[in-house]
N, C-alpha and C positions, 0 to 999 in steps of 0.2 A: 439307574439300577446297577446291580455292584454284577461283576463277570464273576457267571460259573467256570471251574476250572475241569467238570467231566468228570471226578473224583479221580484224575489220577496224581494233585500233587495236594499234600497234606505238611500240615502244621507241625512244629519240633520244637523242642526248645536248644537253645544255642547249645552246643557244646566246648566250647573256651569259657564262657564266662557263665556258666549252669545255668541258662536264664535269667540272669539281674539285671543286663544290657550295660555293664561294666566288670573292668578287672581293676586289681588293684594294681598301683603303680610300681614298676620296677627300680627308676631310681632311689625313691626314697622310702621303698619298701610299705608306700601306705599310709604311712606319718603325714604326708603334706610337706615337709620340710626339711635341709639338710643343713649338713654343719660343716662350714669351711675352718679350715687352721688358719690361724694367723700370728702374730706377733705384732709385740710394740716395746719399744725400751720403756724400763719401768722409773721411778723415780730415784731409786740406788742405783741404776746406771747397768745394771742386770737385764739383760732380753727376756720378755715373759710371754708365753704361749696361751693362747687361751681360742676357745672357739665362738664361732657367730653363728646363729642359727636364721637362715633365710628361708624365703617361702621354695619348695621345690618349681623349676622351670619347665618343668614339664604338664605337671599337674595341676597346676597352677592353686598350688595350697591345700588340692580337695583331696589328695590322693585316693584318688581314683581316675582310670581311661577309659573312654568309650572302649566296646569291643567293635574292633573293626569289622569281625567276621557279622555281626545282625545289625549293626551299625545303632546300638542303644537301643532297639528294642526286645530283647531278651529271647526272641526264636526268630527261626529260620525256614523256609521254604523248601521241603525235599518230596522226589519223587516217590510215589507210590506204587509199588511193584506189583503187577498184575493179578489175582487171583490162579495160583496154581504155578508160576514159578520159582527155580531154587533160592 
């Protein structure tokens, strides 16, 4: 049988991540993926620039992070302030 808490602590929804139980990712803004610079001599003997595009290491592709604060489940656990205080 699951524990009553008394009513004095009630359910919320996260506030970092509005309840989705993720944010999106800061490195690669969300995409899943970033673009490194690189070079290579080309066949005229010219240096040519060009980018790669790899999976992000953080996110690993999905850009998205768990939210650390509800830890993926989208709310939070907060106390319930008494009937009748400020």
């Amino acid at each position: 049988m699951p524990r009553q808490s008394g009513g004095t602590v009630m359910q919320q929804p996260c506030l970092p991540c509005t309840g989705r139980g993720f944010n999106s990712c800061t490195v690669c803004g969300g995409a899943g993926a970033t673009f490194l610079s690189k070079s290579r001599l080309g066949f005229n003997g010219r240096l040519e620039f060009y980018q790669e595009r790899v999976p992000c290491t953080i996110c690993f592709g999905t850009g998205r992070v768990t939210c650390l604060s509800c830890r993926g489940v989208g709310w939070v656990l907060a106390k319930k302030a008494p009937p009748g205080s400020p």
